[in-house]
C-alpha positions as YAML, in Angstrom:
chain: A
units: angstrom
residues:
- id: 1
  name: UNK
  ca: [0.00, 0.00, 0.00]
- id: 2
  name: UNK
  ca: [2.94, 2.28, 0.72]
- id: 3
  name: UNK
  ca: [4.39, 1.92, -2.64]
- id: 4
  name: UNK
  ca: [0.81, 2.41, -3.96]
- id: 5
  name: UNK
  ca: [0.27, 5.14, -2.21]
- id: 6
  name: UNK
  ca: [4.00, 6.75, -2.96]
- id: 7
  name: UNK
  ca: [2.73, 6.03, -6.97]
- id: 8
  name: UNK
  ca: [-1.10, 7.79, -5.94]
- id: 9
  name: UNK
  ca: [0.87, 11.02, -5.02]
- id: 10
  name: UNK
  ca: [3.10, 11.49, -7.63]
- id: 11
  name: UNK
  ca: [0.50, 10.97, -10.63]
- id: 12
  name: UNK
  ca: [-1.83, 13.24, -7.90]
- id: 13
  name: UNK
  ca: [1.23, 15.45, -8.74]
- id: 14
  name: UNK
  ca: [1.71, 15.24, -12.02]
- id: 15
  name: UNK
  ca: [-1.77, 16.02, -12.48]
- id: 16
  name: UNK
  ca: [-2.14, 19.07, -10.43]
- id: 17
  name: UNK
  ca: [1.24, 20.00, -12.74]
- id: 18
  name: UNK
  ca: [-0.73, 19.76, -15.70]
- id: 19
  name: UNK
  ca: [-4.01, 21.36, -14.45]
- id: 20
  name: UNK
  ca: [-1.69, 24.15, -13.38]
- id: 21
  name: UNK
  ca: [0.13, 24.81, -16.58]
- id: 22
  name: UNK
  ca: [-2.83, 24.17, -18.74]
- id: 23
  name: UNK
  ca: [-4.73, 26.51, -16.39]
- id: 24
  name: UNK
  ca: [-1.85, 29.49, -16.89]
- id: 25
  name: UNK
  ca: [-1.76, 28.60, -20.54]
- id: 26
  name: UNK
  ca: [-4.98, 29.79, -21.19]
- id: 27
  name: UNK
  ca: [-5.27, 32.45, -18.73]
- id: 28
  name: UNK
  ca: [-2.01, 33.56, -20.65]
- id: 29
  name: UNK
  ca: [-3.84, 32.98, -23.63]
- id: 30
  name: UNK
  ca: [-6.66, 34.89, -22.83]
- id: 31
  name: UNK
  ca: [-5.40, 37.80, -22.23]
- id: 32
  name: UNK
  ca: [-2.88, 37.77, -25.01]
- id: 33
  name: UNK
  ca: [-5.94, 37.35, -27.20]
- id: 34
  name: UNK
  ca: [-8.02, 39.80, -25.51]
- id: 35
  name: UNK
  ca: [-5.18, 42.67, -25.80]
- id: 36
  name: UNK
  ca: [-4.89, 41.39, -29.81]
- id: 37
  name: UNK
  ca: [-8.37, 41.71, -30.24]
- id: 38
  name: UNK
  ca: [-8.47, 44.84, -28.95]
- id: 39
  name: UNK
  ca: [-5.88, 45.89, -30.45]
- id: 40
  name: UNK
  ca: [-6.79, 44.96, -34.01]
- id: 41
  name: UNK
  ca: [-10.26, 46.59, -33.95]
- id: 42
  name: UNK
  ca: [-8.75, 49.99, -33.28]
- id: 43
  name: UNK
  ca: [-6.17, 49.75, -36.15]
- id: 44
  name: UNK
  ca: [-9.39, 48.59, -38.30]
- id: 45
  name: UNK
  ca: [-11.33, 51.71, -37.25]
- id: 46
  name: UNK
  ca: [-7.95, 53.63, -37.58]
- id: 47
  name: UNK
  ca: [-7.34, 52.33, -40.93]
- id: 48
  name: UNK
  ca: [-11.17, 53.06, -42.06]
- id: 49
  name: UNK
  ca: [-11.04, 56.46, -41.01]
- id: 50
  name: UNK
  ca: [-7.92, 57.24, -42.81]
- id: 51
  name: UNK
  ca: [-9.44, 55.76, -45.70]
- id: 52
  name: UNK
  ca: [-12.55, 56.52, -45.42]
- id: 53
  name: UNK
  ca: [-12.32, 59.89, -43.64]
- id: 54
  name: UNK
  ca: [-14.83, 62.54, -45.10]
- id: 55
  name: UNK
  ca: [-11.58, 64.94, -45.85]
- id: 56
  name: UNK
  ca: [-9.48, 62.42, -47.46]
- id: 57
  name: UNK
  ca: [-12.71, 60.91, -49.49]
- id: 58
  name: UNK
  ca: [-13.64, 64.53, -50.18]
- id: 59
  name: UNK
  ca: [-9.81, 65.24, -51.60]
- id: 60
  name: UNK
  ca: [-9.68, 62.42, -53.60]
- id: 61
  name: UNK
  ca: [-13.11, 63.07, -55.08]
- id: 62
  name: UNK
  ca: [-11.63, 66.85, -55.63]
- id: 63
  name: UNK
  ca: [-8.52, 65.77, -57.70]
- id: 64
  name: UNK
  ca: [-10.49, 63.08, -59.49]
- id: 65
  name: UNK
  ca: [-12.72, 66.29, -60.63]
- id: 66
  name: UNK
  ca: [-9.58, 68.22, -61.63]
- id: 67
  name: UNK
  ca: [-8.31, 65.31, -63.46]
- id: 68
  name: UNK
  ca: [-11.43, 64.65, -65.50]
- id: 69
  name: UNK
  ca: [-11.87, 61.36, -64.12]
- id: 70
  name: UNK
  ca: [-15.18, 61.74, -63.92]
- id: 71
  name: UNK
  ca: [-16.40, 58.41, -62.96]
- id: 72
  name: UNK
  ca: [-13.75, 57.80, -60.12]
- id: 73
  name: UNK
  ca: [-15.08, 60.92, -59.15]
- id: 74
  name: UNK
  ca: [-18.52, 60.00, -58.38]
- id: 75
  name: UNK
  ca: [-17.89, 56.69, -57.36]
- id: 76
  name: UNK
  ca: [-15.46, 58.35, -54.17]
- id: 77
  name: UNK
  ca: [-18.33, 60.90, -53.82]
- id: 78
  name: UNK
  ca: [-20.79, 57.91, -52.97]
- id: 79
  name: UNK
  ca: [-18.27, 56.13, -50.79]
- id: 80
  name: UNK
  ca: [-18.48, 59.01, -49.09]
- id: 81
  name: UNK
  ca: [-22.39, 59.74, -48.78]
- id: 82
  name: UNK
  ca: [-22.28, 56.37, -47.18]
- id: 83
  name: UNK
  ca: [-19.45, 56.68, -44.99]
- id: 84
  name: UNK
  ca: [-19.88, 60.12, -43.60]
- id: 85
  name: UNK
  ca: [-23.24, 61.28, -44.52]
- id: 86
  name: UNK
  ca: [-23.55, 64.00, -41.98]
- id: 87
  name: UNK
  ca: [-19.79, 65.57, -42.46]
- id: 88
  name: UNK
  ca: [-19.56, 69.14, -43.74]
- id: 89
  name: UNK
  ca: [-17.34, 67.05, -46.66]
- id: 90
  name: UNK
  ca: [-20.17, 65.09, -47.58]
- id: 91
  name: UNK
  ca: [-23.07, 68.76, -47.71]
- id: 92
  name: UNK
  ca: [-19.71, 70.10, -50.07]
- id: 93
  name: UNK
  ca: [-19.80, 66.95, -52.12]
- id: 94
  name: UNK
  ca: [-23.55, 66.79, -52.85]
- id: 95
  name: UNK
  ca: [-22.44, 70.39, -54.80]
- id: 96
  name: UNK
  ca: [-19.54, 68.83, -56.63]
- id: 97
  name: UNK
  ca: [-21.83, 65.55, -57.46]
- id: 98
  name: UNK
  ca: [-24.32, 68.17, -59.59]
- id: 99
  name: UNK
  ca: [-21.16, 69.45, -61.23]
- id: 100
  name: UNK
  ca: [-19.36, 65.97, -62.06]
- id: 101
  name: UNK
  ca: [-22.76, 65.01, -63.16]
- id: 102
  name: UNK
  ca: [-23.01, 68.28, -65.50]
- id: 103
  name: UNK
  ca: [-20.06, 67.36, -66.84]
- id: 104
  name: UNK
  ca: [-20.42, 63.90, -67.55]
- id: 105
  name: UNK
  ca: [-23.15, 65.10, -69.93]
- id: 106
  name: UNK
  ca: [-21.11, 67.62, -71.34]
- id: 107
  name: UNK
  ca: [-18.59, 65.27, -72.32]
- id: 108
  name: UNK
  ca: [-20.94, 62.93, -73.84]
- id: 109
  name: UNK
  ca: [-22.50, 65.52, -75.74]
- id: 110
  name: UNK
  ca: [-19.02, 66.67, -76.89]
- id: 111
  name: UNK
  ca: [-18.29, 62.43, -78.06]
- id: 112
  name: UNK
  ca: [-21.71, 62.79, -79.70]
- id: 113
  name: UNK
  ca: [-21.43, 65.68, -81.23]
- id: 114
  name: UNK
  ca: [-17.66, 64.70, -83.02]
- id: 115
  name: UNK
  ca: [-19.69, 61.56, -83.72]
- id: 116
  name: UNK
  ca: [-21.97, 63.23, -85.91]
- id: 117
  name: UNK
  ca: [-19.22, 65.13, -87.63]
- id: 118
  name: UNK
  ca: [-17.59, 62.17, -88.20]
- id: 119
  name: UNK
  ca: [-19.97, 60.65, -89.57]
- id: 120
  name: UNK
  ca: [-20.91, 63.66, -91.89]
- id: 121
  name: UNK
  ca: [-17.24, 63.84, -92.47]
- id: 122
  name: UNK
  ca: [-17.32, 60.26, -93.62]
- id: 123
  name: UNK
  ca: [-20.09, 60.58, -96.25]
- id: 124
  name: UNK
  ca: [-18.21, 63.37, -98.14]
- id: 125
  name: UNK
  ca: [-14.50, 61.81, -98.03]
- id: 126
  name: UNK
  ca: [-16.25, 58.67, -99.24]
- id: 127
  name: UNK
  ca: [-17.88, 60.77, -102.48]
- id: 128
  name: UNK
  ca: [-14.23, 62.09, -103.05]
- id: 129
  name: UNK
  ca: [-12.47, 59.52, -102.91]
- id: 130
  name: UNK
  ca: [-14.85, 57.15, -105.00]
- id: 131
  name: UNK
  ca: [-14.79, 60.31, -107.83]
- id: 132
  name: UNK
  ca: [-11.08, 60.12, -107.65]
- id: 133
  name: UNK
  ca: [-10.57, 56.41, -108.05]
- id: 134
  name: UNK
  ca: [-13.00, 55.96, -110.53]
- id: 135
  name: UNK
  ca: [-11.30, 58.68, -112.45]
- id: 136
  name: UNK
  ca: [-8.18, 57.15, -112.06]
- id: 137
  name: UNK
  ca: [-9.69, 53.59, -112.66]
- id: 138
  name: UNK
  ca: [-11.17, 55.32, -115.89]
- id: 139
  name: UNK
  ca: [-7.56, 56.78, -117.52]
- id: 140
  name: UNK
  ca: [-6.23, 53.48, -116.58]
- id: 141
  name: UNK
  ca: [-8.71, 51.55, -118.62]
- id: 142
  name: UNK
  ca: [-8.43, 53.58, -121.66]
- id: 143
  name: UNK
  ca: [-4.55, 53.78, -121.96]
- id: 144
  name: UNK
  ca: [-5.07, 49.68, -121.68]
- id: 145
  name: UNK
  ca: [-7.21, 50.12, -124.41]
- id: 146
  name: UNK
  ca: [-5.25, 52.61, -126.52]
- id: 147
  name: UNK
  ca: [-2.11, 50.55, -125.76]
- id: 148
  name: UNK
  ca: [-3.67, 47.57, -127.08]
- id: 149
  name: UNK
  ca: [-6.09, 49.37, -129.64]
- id: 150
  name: UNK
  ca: [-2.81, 50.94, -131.38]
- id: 151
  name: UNK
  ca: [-0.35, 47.60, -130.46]
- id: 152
  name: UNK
  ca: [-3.28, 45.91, -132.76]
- id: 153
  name: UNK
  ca: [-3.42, 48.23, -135.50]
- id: 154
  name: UNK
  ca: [0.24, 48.30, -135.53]
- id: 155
  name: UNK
  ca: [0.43, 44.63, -135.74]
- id: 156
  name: UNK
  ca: [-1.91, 44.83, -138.93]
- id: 157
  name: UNK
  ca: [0.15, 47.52, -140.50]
- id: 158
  name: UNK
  ca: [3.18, 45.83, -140.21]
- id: 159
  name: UNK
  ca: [1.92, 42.83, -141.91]
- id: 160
  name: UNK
  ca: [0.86, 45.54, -144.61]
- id: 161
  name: UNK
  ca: [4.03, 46.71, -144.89]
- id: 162
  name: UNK
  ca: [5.89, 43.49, -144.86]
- id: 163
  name: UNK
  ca: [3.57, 42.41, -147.66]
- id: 164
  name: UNK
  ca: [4.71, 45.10, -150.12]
- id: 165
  name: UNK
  ca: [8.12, 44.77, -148.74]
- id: 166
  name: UNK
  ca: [8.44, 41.45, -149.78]
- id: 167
  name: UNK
  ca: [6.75, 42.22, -153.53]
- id: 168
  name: UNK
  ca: [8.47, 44.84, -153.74]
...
């Protein structure tokens, strides 16, 4: 019983070793995760309101504008109508919305516009050019047929002349 009991002790030991260390291990844990935790979700709100901060959004949108990227434009613009709806950024950027949006149109109108000029453009070069190639196609035709015409009649003449050549 003594040595049984000696044994008892020492795996009661061991145990209580274990339960102890596993017991600090995720006390450790726990707060090390806790901390991290913490820690991330203020470097995520950090990090959104850098980039998602009503003055930076409302920059961006601003040299987008200047740029003449329209479309990068407006799509900052409503990034920030949803991100920072009531910022003084976002009552300035309802005013630069109307004039990305005016100029949108103006630029389409402009495409359209050199579209139809184009096409205009188009109609007449067209006439020209078909004028000057079938002119062209026309003087090339008849010197064919003058160079074979006259390489025909010569042809015939020379036998002619060969004829009474040879009588004569």
């Amino acid at each position: 019983m003594i040595k049984n009991e000696k044994l008892r002790i020492w795996v009661n030991r061991i145990f209580a070793f274990l339960v102890g260390g596993l017991l600090i291990f995720l006390i450790m844990n726990f707060a090390v995760v806790s901390s991290v935790k913490n820690q991330n979700e203020e470097l995520t709100k950090e990090l959104e309101e850098s980039q998602y901060g009503a003055k930076r959004l409302s920059d961006n949108a601003k040299a987008y504008f200047e740029d003449k990227e329209y479309v990068k434009a407006i799509e900052t613009l409503d990034t920030l109508f949803e991100k920072q709806p009531g910022s003084n950024e976002a009552a300035e950027g309802k005013k630069m919305y109307t004039e990305v949006q005016d100029m949108i149109k103006k630029e389409q109108e402009k495409q359209e516009e050199m579209e139809r000029k184009w096409e205009a453009a188009v109609a007449a070069i067209q006439e020209k050019w078909q004028e000057d190639k079938a002119s062209q196609l026309m003087e090339q035709l008849e010197k064919e047929m003058n160079d074979t015409l006259l390489d025909k009649e010569w042809e015939k003449a020379k036998e002619q002349i060969r004829e009474k050549w040879e009588e004569g």
